[in-house]
Legacy VTK file of the C-alpha trace (Angstrom):
# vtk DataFile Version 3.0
C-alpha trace
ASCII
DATASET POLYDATA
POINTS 353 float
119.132 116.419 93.597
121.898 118.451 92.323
124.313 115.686 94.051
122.438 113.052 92.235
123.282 114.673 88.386
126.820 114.891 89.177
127.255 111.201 90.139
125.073 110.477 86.882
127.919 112.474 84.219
127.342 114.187 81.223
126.197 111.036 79.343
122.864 110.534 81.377
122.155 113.823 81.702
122.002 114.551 77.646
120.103 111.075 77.499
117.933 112.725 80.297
117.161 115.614 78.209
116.195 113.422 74.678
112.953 112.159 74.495
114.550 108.794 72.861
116.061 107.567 75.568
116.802 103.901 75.110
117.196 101.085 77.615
117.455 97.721 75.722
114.700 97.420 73.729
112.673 100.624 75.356
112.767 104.050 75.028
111.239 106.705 77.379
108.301 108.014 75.111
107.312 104.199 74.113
104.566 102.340 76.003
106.509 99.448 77.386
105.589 99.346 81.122
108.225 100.645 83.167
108.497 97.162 85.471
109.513 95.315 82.724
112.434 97.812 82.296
113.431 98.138 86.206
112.888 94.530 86.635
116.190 93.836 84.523
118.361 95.824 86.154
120.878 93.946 88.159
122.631 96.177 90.147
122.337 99.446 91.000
123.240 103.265 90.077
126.976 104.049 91.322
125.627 107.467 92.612
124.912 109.084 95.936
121.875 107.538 97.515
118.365 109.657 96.318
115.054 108.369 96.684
112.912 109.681 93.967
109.302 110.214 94.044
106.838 108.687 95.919
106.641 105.290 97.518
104.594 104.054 95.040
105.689 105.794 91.810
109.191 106.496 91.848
113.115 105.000 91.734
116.395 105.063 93.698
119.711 106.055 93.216
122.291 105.030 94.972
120.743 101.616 96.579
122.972 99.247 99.190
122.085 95.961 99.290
121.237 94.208 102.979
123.706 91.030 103.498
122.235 87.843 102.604
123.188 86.880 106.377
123.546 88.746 109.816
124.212 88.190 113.500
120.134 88.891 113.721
118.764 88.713 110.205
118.266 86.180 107.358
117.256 87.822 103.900
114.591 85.798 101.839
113.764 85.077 98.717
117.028 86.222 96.859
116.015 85.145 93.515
113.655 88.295 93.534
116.937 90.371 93.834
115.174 92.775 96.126
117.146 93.178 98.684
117.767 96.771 98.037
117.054 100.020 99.844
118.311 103.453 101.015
121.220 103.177 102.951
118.812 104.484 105.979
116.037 101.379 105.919
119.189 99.212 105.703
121.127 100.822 108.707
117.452 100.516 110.546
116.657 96.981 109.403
119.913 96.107 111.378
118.860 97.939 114.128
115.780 96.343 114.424
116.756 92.717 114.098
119.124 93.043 117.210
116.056 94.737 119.245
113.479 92.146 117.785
116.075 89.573 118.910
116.343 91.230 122.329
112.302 90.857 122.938
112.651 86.927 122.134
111.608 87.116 118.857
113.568 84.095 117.784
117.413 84.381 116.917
116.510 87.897 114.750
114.267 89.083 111.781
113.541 87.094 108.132
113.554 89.767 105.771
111.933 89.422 102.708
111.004 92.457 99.737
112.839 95.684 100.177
113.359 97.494 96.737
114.811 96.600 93.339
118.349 97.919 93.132
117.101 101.194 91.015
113.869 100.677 92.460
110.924 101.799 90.042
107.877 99.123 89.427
108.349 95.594 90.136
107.455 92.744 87.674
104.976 91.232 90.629
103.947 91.819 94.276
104.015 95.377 95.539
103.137 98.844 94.063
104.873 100.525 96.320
108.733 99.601 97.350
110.145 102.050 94.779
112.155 104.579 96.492
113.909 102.436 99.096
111.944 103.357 101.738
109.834 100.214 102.353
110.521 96.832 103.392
108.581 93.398 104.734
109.293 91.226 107.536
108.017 88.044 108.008
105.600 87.194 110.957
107.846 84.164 111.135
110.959 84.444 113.584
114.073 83.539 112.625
115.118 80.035 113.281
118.662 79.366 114.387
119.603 77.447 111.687
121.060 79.513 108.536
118.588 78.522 105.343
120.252 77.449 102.339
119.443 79.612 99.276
116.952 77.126 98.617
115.171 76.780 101.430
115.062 80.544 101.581
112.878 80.239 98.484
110.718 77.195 99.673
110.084 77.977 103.202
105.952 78.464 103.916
104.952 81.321 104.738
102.690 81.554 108.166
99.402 83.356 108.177
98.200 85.018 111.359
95.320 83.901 110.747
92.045 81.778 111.219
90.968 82.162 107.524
87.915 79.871 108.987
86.593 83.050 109.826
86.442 86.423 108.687
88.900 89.076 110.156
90.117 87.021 113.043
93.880 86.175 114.247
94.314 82.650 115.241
95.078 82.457 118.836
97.063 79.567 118.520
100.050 81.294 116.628
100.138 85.383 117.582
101.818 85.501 120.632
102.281 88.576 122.760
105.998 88.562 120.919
104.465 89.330 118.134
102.326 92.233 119.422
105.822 93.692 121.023
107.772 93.101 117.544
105.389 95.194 115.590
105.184 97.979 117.765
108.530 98.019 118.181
108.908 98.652 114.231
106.579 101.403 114.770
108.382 102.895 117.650
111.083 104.468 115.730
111.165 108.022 114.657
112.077 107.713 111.128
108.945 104.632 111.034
106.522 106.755 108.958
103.463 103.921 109.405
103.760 99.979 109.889
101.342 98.530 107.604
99.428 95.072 109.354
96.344 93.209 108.358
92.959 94.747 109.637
92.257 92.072 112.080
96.147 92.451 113.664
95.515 96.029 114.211
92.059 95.516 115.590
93.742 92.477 118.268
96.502 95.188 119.068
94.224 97.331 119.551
92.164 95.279 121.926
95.404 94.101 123.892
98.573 96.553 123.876
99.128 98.072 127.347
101.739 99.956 126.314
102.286 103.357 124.854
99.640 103.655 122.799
100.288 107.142 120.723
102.118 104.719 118.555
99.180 102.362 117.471
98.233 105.495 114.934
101.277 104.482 112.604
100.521 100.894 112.509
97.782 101.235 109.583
95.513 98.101 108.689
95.305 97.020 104.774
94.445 94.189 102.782
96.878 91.179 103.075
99.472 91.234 105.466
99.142 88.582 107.813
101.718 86.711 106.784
104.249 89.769 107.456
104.027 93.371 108.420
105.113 96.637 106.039
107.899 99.516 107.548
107.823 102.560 105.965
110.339 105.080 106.441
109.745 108.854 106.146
111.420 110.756 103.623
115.420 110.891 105.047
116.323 114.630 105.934
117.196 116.623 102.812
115.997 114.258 99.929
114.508 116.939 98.296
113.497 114.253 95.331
111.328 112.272 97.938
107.649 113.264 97.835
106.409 112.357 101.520
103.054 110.887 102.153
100.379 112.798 104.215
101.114 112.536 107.869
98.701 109.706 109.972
96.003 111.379 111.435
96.033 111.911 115.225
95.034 109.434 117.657
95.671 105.420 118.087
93.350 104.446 114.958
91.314 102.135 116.965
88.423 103.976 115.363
86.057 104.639 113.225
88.335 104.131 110.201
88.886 100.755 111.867
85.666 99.744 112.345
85.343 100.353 108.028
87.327 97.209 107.905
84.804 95.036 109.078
81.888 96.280 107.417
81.079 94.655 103.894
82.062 97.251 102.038
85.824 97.193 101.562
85.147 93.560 100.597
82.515 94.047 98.039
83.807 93.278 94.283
82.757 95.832 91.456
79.374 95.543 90.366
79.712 95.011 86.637
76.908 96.329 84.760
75.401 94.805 81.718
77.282 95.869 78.397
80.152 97.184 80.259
83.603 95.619 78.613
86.484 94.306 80.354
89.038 97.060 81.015
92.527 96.556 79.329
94.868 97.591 82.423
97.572 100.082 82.228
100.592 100.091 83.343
103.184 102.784 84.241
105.483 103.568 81.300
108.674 105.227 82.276
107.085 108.986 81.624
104.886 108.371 84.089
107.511 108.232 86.748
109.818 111.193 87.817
112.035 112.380 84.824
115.140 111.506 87.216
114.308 107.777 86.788
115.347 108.111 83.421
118.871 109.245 84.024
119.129 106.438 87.386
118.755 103.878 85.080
121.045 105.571 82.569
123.569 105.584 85.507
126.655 103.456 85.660
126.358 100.354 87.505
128.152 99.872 91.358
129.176 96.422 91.881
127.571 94.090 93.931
130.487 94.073 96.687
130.843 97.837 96.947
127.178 98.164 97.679
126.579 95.945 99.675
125.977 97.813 103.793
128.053 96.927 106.063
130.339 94.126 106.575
130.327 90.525 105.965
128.219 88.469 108.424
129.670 87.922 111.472
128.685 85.473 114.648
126.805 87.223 117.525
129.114 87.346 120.278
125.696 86.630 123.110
122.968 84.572 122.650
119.930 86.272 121.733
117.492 86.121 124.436
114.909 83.325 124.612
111.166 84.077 123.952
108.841 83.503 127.126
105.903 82.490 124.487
105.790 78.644 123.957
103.806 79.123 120.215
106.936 81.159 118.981
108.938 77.989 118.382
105.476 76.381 116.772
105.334 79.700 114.625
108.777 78.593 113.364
108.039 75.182 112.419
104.638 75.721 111.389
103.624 74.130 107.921
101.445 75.414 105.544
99.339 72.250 105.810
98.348 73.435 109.857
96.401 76.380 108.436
92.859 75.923 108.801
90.928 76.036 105.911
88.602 79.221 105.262
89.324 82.295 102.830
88.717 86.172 102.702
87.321 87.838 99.906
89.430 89.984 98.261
88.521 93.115 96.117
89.296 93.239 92.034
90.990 96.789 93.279
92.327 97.821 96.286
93.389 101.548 97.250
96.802 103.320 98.005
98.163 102.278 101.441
97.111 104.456 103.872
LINES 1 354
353 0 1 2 3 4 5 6 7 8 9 10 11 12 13 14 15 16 17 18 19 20 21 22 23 24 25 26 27 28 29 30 31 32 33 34 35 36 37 38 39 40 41 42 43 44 45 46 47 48 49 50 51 52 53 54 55 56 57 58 59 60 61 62 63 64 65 66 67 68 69 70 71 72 73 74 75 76 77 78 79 80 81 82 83 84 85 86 87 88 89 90 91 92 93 94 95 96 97 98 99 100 101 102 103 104 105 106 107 108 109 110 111 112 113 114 115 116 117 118 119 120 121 122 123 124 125 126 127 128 129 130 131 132 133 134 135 136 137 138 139 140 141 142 143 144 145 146 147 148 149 150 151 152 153 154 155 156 157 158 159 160 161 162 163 164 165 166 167 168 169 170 171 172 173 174 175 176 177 178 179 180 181 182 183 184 185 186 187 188 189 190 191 192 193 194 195 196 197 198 199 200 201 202 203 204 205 206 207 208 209 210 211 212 213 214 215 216 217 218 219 220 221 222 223 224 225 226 227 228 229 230 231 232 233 234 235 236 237 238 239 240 241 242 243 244 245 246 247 248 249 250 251 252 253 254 255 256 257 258 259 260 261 262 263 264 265 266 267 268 269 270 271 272 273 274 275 276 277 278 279 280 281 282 283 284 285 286 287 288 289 290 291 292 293 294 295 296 297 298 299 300 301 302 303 304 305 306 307 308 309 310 311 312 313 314 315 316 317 318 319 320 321 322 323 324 325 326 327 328 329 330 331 332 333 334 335 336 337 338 339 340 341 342 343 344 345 346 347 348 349 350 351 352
């Protein structure tokens, strides 16, 4: 952490010590919630790279942006500007397009929420991504063609699927691609857990021949089947980063499992009579670590110097072709082909696992 202050200067660190602290209109004792303040940042700290806190209450210093383009990756949804992690989930992101590539899943990876560029709350979609440390990927392949910016924002989303039932994947669009894809995500050492839908992990569970030790990280949780969760372990020596509790031993295809598919996890709040509606709260900037104060206090990098890597270049070889006919359908599936049919969904839902 001691690296981090001396990027920040003087300045943050004696804004860092007031308890007035302003950003904008905010101040770090006020109540404004803290994703309203970390949703407006732009760019991010020009300090060496820190996550802070945990995964889901925390911030980043030091962020590099993903290209918008690579040989084996498309980034999605830029308009959310969160294409922004720790220079390690970046490095691995890369890594993992060219292998998801080399199993025949598609031309590469579409890559879609990674972390605000100080990280911290976001205005909508995820409570965690706010160290740098997590990041989605779509259960769609990417196609060959590059997306405009436009249709990066328009194209559907594809659900896994058969929301005509309860907890079942539609056999007509996960392939055995798919089944390699995810557990090659979990395969890596720095993976932490891979987070799927309950009725993924229950069908790789049922299926995967291969090594199965690493089922255990691939953790079911609501949503998901429309794209699968990497988290990273704390990087070595970021002494900031509070790491989550290691996954228990054993392939999950358990008990804990079996939880999913009882009524139970499903079942909304029983409201008794009398009770009144609860006003939410939302995390204020004191809630987080006190560092967050002085990251967003920081000076701003530009986009160019932060952004990993180089500019996209053309692969050199063809990525390989995928041996499963649906893959292609996968790709240019509509959202109109899903069958009709929903799952109930809980008012709250806990902490990933």
């Amino acid at each position: 952490m001691a690296g981090l202050f001396r990027h920040l200067g003087s300045m943050a660190l004696a804004a860092l010590v007031g308890s007035s602290l302003v950003f904008g209109d905010a101040t770090a004792a006020d109540d404004t919630p803290a994703k309203q303040i970390f949703g407006k940042v732009q760019l991010p700290s020009n300090a060496a790279a820190s996550p802070i806190g945990f995964y889901a209450k925390g911030c980043m210093a030091g962020a590099v942006a993903i290209p918008t383009d690579g040989p084996t990756w498309q980034a999605m949804r830029l308009s959310r500007n969160r294409r922004w992690g720790n220079p390690a989930m970046i490095a691995l992101l890369e890594r993992f397009s060219k292998d998801a590539a080399g199993l025949g899943w598609g031309s590469g990876i579409l890559i879609g929420d990674i972390s605000q560029p100080r990280g911290g709350p976001m205005l909508s979609g995820h409570s965690s991504h706010q160290i740098g440390l997590d990041a989605d990927i779509w259960f769609t392949p990417m196609p060959a063609q590059r997306l405009s910016s436009q249709a990066r924002e328009d194209f559907p989303f594809t659900s896994m699927l058969d929301k005509s039932k309860f907890l079942t994947v539609n056999p007509q669009r996960w392939t055995p691609t798919h089944a390699k894809v995810v557990m090659q995500a979990a395969s890596y050492p720095q993976v932490e857990r891979v987070f799927v839908n309950p009725a993924i992990k229950k069908k790789l569970c049922d299926t995967w021949t291969g090594e199965r030790s690493l089922l255990g990280k691939v953790r079911p949780i609501y949503g998901h089947d429309e794209h699968f969760h990497i988290r990273m372990h704390c990087p070595p020596g970021a002494a900031g980063c509070k790491a989550q509790a290691p996954v228990a031993s054993g392939d999950g295809c358990d008990k804990s499992l079996s939880w999913w598919f009882t009524k139970e996890p499903w079942a909304k709040p029983v409201k008794k009579p009398g009770d009144k509606p609860v006003k939410p709260r939302f995390a204020t900037l004191s809630d987080l670590p006190k560092a967050c104060a002085a990251v967003l206090a920081a000076p701003a990098a530009s986009e160019q110097s932060a952004t990993f890597g180089t500019a996209y270049v053309a692969p050199q070889v063809q990525p390989a072709q995928s041996s499963d006919a649906a893959i292609q359908q996968v790709i240019n599936a509509g959202t109109s082909d899903l069958p009709d049919g929903t799952i109930p969904i809980p008012l709250s839902r806990p902490s990933l696992q």
